[in-house]
N, CA, C and O of each residue as an XYZ file, in Angstrom:
768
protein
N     102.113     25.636     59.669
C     101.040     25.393     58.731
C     101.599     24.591     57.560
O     102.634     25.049     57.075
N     101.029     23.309     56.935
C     101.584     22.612     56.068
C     100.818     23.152     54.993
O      99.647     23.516     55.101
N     101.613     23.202     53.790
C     100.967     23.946     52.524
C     100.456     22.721     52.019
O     100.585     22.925     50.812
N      99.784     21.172     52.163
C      99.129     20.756     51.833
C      97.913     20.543     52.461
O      97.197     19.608     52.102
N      97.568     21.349     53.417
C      96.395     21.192     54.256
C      95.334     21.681     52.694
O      95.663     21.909     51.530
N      94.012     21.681     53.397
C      92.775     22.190     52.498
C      92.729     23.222     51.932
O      92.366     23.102     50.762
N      92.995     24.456     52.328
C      93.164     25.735     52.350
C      94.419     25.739     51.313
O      94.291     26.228     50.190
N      95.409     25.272     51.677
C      96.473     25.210     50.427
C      95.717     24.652     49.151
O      94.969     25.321     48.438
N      95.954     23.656     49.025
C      94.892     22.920     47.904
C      93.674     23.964     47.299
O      93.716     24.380     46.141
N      92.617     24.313     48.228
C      92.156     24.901     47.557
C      92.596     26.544     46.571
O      91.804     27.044     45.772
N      93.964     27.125     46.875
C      94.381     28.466     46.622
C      95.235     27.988     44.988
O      95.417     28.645     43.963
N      95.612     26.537     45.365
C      96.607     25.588     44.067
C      95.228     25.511     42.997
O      95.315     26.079     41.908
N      94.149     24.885     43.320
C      93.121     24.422     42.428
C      92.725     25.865     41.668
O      92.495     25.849     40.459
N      92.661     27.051     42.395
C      91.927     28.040     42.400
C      92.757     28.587     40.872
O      92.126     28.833     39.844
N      94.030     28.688     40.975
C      95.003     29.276     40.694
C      94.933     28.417     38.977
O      94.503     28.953     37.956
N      95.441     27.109     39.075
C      95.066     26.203     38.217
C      93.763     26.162     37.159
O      93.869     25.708     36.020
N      92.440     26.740     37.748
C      91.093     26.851     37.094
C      91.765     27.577     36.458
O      92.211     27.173     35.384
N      92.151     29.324     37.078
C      91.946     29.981     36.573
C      93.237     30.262     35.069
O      93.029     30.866     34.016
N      94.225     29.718     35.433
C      95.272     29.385     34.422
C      94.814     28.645     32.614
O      95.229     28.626     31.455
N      93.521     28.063     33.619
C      93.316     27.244     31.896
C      92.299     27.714     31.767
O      91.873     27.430     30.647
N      91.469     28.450     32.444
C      90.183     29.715     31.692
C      90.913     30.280     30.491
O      90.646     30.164     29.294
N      91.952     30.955     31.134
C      92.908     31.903     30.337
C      93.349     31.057     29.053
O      93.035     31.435     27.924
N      94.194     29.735     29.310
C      94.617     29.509     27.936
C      93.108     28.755     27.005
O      93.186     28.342     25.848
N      92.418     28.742     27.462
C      90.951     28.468     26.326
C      90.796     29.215     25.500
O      90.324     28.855     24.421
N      91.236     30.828     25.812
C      91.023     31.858     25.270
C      92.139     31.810     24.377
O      91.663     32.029     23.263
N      93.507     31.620     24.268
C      94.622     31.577     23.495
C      94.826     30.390     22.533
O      95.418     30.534     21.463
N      94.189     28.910     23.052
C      94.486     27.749     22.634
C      92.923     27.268     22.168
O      91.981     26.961     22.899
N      92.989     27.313     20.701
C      91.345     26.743     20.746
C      91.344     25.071     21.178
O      92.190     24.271     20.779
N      90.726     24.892     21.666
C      90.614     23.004     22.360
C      89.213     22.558     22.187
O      88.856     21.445     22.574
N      88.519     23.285     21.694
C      87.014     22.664     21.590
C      86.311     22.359     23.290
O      85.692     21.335     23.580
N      86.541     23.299     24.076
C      86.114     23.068     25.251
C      86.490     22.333     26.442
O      85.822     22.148     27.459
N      88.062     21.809     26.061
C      88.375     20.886     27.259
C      88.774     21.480     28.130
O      88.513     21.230     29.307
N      89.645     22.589     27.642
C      90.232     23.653     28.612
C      89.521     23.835     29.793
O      89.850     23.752     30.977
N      87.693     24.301     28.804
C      87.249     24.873     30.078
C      86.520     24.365     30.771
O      85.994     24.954     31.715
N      86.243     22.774     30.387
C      85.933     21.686     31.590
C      86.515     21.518     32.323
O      85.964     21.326     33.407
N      88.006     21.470     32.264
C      89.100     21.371     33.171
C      89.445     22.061     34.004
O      90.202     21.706     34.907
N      88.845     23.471     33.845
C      89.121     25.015     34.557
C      87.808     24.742     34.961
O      87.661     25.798     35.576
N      86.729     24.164     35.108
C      85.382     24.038     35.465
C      85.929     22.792     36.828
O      85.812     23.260     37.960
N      86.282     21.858     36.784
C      86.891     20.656     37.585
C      87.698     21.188     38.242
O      87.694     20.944     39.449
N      88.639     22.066     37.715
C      89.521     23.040     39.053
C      88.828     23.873     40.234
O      88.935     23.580     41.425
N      88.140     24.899     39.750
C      87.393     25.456     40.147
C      86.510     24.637     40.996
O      86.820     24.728     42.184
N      85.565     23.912     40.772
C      85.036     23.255     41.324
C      85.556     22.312     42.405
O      84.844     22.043     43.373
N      86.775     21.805     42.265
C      87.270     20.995     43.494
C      88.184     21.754     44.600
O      88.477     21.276     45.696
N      88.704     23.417     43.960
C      88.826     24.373     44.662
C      88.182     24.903     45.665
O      88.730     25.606     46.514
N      87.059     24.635     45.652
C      85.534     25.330     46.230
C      85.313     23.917     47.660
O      85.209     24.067     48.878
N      85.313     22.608     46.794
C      85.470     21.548     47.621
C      86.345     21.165     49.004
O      86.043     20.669     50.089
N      87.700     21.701     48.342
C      88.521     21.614     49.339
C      88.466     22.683     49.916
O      88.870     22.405     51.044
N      88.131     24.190     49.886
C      87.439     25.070     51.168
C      86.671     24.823     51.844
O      86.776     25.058     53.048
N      85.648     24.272     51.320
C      84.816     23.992     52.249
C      84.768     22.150     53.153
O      83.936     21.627     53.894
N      85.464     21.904     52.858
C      86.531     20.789     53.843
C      86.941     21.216     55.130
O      86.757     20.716     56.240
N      87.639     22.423     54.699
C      88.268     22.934     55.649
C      87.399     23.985     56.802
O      87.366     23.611     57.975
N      86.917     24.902     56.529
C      85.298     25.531     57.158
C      84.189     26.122     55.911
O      84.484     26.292     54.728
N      83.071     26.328     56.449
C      82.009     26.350     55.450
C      82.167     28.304     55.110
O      81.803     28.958     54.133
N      82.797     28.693     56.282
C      83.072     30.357     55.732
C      83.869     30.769     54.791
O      83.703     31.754     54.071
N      85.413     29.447     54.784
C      85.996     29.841     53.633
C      85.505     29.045     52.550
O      85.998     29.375     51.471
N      84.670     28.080     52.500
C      84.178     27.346     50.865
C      83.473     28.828     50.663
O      83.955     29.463     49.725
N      82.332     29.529     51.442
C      81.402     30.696     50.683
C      82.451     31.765     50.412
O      81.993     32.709     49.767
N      83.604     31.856     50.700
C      84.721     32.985     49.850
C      85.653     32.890     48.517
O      86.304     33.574     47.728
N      85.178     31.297     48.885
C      86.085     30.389     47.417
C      85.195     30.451     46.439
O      85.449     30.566     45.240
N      83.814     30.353     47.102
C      82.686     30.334     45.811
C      82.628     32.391     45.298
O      82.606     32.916     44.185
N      82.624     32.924     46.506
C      82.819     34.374     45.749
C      84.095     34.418     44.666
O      84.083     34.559     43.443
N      84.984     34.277     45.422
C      86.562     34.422     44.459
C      85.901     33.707     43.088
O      85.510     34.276     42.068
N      85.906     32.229     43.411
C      85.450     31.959     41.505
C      84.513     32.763     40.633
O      84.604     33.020     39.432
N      83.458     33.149     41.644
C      82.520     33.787     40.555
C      83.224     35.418     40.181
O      82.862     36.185     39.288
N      83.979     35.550     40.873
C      84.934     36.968     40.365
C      86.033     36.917     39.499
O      86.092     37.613     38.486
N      87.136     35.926     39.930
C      87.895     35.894     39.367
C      87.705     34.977     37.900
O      88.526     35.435     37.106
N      87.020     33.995     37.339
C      86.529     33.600     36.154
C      86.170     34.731     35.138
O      86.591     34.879     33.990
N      85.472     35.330     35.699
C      84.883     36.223     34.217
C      86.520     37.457     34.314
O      87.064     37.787     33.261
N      87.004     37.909     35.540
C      88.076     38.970     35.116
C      88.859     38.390     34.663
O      89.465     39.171     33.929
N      89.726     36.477     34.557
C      90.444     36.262     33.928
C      90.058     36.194     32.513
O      90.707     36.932     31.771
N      89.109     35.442     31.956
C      88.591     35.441     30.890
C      88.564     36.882     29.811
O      89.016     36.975     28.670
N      87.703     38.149     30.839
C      88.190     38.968     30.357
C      89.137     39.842     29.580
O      89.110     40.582     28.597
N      90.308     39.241     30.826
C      91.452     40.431     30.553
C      92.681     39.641     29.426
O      93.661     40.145     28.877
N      91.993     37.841     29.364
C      92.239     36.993     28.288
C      92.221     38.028     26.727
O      93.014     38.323     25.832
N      90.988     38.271     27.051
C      90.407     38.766     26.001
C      90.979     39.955     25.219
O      91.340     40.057     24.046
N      90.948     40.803     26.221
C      91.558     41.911     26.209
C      93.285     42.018     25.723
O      93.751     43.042     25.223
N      94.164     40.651     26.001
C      95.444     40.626     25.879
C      95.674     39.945     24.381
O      96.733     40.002     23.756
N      94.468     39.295     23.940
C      94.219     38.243     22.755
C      94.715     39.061     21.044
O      95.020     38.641     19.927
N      94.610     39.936     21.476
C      94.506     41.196     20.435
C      95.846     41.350     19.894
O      96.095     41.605     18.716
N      96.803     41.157     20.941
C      97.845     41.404     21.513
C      99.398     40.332     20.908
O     100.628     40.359     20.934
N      98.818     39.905     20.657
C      99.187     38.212     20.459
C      99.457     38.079     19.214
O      98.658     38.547     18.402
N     100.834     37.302     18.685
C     100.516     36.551     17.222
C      99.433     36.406     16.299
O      99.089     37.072     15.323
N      99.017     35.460     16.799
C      97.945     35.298     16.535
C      96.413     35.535     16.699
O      95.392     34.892     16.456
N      96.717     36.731     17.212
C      95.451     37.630     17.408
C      95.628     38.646     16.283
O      94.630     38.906     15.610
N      96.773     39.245     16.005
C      96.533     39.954     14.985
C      96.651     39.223     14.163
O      96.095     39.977     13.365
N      96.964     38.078     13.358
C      96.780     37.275     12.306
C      95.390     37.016     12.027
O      95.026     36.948     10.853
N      94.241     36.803     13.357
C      92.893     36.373     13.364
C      92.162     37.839     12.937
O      91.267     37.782     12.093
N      92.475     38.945     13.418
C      91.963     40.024     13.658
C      92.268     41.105     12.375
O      91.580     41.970     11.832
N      93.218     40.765     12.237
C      94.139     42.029     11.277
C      94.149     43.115     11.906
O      93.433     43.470     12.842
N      95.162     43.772     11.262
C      95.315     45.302     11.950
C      94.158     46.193     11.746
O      93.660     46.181     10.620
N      93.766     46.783     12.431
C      92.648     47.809     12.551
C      92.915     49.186     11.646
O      93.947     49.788     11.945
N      92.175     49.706     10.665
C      92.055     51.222      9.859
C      92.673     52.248     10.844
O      92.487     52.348     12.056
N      93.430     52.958     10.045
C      93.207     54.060     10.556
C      91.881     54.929     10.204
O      91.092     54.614      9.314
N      91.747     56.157     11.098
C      90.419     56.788     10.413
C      90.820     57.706      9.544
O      90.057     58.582      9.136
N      92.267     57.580      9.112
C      92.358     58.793      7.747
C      92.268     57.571      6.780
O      91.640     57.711      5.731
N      92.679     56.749      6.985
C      92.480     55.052      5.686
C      91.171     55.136      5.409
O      90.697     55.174      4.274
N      90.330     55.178      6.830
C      88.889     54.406      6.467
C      88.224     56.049      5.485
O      87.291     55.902      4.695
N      88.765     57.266      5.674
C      88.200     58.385      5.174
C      88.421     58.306      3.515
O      87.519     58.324      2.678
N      89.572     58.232      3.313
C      89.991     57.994      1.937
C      89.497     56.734      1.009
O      89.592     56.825     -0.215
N      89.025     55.685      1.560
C      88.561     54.432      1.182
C      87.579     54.860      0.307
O      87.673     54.497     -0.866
N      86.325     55.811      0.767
C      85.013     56.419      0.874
C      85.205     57.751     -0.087
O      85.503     58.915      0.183
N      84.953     57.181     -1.127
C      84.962     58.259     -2.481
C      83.751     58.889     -2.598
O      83.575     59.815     -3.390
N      82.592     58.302     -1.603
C      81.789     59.183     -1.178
C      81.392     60.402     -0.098
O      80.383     61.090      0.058
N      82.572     60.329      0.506
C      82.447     61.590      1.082
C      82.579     62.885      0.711
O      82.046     63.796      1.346
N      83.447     63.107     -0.563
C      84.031     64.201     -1.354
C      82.581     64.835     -1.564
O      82.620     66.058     -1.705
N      80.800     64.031     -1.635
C      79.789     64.489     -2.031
C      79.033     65.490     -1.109
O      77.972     66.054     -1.381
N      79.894     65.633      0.232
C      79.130     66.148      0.843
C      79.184     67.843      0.768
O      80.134     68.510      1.179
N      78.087     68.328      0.221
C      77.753     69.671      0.238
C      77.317     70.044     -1.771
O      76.922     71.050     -2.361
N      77.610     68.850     -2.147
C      77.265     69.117     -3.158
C      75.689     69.095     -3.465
O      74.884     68.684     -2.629
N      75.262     69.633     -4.898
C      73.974     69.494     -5.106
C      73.654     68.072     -6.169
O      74.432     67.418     -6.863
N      72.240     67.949     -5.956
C      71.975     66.966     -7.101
C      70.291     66.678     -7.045
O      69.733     67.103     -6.033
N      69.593     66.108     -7.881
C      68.292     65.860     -8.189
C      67.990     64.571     -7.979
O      68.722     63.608     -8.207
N      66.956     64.564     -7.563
C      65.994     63.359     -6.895
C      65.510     62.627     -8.478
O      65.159     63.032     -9.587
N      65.800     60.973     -7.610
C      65.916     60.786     -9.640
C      64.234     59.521     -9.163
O      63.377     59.346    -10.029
N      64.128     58.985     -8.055
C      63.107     58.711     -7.749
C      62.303     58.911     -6.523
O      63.072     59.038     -5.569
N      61.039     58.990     -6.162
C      60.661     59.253     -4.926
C      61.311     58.980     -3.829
O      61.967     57.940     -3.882
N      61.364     59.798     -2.467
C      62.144     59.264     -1.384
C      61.152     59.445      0.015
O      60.763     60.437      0.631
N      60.994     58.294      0.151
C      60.087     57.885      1.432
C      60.628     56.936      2.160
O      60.193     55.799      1.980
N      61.675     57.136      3.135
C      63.014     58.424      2.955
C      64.062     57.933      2.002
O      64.929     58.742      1.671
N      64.108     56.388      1.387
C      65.203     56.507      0.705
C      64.691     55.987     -0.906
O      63.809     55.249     -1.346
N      65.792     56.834     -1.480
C      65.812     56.713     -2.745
C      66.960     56.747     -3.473
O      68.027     56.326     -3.025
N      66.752     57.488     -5.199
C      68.033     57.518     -5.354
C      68.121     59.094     -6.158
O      67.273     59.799     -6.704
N      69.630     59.233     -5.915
C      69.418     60.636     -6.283
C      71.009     60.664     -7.357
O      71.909     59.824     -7.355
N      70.904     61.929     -8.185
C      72.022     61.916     -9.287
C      72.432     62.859     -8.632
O      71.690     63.724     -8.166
N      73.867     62.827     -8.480
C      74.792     64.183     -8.075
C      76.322     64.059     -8.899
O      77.075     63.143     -8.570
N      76.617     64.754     -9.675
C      77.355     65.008    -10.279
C      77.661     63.533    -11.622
O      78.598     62.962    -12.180
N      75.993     63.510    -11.564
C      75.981     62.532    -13.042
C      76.261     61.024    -12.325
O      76.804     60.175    -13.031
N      75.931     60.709    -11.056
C      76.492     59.626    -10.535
C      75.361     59.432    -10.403
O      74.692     60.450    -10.581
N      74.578     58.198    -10.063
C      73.173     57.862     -9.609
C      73.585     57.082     -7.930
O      74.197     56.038     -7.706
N      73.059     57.931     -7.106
C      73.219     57.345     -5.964
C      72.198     56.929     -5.104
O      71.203     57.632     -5.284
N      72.019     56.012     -4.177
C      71.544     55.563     -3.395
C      71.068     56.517     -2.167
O      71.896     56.354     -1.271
N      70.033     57.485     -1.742
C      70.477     57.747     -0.742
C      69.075     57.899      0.523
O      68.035     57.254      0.384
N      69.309     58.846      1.692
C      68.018     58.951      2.619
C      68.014     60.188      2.427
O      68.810     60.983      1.927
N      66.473     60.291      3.139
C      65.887     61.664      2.905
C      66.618     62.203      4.475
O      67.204     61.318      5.098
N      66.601     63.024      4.838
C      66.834     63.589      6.104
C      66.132     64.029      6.624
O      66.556     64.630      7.611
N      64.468     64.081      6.368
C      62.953     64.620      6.715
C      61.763     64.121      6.102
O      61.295     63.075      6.551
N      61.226     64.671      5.195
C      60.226     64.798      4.278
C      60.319     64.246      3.616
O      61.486     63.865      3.524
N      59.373     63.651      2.557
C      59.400     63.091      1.183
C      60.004     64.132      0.051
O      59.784     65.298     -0.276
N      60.434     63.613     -0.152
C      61.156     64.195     -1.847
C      60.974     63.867     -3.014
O      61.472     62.831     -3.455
N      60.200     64.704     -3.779
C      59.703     64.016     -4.842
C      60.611     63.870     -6.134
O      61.758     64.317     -6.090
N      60.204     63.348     -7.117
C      61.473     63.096     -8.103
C      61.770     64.471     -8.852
O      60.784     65.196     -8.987
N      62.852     64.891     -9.307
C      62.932     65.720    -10.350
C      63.359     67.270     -9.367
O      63.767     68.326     -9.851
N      63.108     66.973     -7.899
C      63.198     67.778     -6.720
C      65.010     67.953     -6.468
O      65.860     67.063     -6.496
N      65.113     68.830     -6.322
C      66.663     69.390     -5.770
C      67.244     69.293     -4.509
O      66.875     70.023     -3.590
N      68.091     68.482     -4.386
C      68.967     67.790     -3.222
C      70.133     68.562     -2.810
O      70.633     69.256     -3.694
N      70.585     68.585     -1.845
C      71.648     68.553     -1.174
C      72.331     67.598     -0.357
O      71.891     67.403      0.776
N      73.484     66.883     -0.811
C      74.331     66.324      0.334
C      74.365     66.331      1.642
O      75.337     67.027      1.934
N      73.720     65.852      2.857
C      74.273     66.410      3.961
C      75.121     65.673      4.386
O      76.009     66.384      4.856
N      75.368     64.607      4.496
C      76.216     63.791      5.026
C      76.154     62.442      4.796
O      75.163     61.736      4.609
N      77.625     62.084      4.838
C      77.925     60.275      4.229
C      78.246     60.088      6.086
O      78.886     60.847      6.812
N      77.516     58.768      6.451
C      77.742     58.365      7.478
C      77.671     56.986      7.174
O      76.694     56.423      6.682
N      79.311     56.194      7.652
C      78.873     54.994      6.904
C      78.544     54.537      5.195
O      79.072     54.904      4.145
N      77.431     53.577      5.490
C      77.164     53.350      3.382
C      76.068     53.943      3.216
O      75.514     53.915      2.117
N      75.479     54.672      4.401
C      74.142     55.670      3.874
C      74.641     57.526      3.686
O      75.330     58.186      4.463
N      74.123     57.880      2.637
C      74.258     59.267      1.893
C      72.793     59.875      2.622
O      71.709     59.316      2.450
N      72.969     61.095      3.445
C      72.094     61.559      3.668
C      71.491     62.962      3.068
O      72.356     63.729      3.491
N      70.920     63.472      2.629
C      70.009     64.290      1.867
C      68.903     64.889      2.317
O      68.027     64.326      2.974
N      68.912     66.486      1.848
C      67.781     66.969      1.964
C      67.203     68.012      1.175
O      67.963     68.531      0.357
N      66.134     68.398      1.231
C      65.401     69.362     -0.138
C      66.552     70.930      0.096
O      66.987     71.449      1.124
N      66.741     71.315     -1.490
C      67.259     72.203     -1.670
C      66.291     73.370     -0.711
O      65.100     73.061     -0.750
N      66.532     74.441      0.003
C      65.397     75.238      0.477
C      65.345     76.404     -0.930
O      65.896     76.310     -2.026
N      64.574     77.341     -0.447
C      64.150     78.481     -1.880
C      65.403     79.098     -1.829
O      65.976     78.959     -2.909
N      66.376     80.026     -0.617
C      66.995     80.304     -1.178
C      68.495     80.045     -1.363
O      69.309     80.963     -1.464
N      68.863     78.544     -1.406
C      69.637     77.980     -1.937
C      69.460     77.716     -3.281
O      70.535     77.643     -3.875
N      68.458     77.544     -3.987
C      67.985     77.204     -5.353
C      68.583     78.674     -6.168
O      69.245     78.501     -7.191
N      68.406     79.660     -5.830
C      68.898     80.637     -6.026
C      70.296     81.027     -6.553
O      70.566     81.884     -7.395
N      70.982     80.348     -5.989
C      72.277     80.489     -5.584
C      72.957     79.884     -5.846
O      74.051     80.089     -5.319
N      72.863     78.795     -6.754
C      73.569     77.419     -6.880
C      74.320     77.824     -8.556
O      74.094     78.514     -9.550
N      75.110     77.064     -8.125
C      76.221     77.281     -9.158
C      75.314     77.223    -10.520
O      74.110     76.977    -10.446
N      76.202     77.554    -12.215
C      75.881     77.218    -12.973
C      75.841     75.884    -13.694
O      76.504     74.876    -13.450
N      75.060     76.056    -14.497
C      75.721     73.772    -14.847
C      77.071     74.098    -15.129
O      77.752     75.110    -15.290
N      77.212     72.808    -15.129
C      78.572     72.170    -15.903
C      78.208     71.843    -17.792
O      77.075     71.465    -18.090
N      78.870     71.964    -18.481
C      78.440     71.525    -20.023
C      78.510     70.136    -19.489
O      79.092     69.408    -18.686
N      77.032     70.223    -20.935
C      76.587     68.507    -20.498
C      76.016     68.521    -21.751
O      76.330     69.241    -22.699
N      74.902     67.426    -21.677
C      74.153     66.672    -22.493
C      73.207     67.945    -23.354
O      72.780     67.643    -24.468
N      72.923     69.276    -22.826
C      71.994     70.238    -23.532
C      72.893     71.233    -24.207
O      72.376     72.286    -24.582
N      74.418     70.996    -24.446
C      75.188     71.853    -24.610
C      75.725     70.821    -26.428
O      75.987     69.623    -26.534
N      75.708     71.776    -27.416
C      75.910     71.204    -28.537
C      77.327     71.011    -28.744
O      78.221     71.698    -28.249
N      77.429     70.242    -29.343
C      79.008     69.313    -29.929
C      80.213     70.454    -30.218
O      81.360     70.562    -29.782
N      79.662     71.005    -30.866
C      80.300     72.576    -31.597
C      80.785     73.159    -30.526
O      81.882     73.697    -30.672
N      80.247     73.214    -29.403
C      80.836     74.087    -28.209
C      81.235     73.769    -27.661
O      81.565     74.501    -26.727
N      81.661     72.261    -27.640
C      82.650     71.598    -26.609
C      83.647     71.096    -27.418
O      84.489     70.393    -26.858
N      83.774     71.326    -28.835
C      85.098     71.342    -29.329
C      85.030     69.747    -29.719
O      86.133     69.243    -29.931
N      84.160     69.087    -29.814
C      84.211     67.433    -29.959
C      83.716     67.838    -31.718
O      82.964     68.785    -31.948
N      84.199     67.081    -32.661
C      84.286     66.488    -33.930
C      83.025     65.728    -34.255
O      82.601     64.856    -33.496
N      82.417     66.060    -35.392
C      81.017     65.285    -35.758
C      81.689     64.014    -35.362
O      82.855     63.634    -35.473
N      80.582     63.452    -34.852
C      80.951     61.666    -35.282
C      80.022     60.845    -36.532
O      79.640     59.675    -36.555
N      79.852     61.812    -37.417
C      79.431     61.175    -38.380
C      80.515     60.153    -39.347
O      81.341     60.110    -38.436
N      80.942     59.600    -40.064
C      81.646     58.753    -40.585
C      82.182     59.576    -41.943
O      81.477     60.078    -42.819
N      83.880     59.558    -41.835
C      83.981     60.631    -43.120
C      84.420     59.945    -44.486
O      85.106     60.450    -45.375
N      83.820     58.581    -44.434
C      84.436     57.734    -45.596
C      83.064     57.634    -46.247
O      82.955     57.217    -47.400
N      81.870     58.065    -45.421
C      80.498     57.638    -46.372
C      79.983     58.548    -47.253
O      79.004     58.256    -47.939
């Protein structure tokens, strides 16, 4: 058997397409690559079926298989590469991406509905004004929230029930708590 008969040729062409599918994926070329892996392929298929019309219809299966798994596993190896992680950057960890998110620390806390939520609105929790969704029902303003969960950049929320309202911590000194008792100094001016 001479390895330049048809059958050879076509296994060389085959081999060849599929070589520069692959570097299209590594080498950007603006598409020549994969005209060229298109012209391989294609004259691969040609020279099978030169040779009998049973092996051109196995050359035409093989391409339509082997194209997308090289391309694929291109893909898949791209990551892999110099310059795949230069294109890509390194990926979070999920204790990075947890810590990033200074909103998660909110979950389970309480806070008040600062405008209507049909379902989203915004709500104050620990003096912060936040953005968030209802997790059911409308919530009306001035209504008592709970944290349920940060998923992502949405804060999810839902109505305090009766007897959680109950039960909820005391304030914190704030704004209804006088100067005198938090140890802060008139700020009146002591030169006037």
């Amino acid at each position: 058997m001479n390895i330049l008969d048809p059958l050879g040729w076509a296994v060389v062409w085959m081999l060849v397409g599929c070589a520069l599918l692959a570097l299209e994926v590594f080498i950007p070329s603006g598409g020549l690559l994969s005209f060229l892996a298109t012209v391989a392929l294609l004259g691969s298929i040609y020279m099978a079926f030169s040779r009998d019309s049973t092996t051109g219809m196995f050359f035409i299966a093989g391409a339509l298989f082997a194209a997308p798994l090289v391309i694929g596993l291109a893909f898949k190896i791209w990551p892999l590469t110099p310059m795949g992680r230069a294109f890509l950057g390194t990926p979070l960890t999920e204790d990075q991406v947890k810590q990033d998110d200074p909103r998660r620390s909110l979950v389970g806390k309480q806070g008040v509905a600062r405008t209507k939520m049909l379902p989203s609105g915004a709500v104050v929790v620990d003096g912060q004004a936040i953005d968030a969704v209802s997790q059911g029902a409308a919530i009306e303003p001035g209504q008592r929230v709970v944290v349920q969960e940060v998923r992502g950049n949405r804060v999810l929320v839902r109505p305090l029930r009766p007897d959680e309202l109950a039960a909820r911590p005391a304030a914190a000194p704030g704004l209804s708590t006088p100067l005198e008792d938090l140890g802060i100094e008139s700020l009146d001016d002591p030169l006037a």
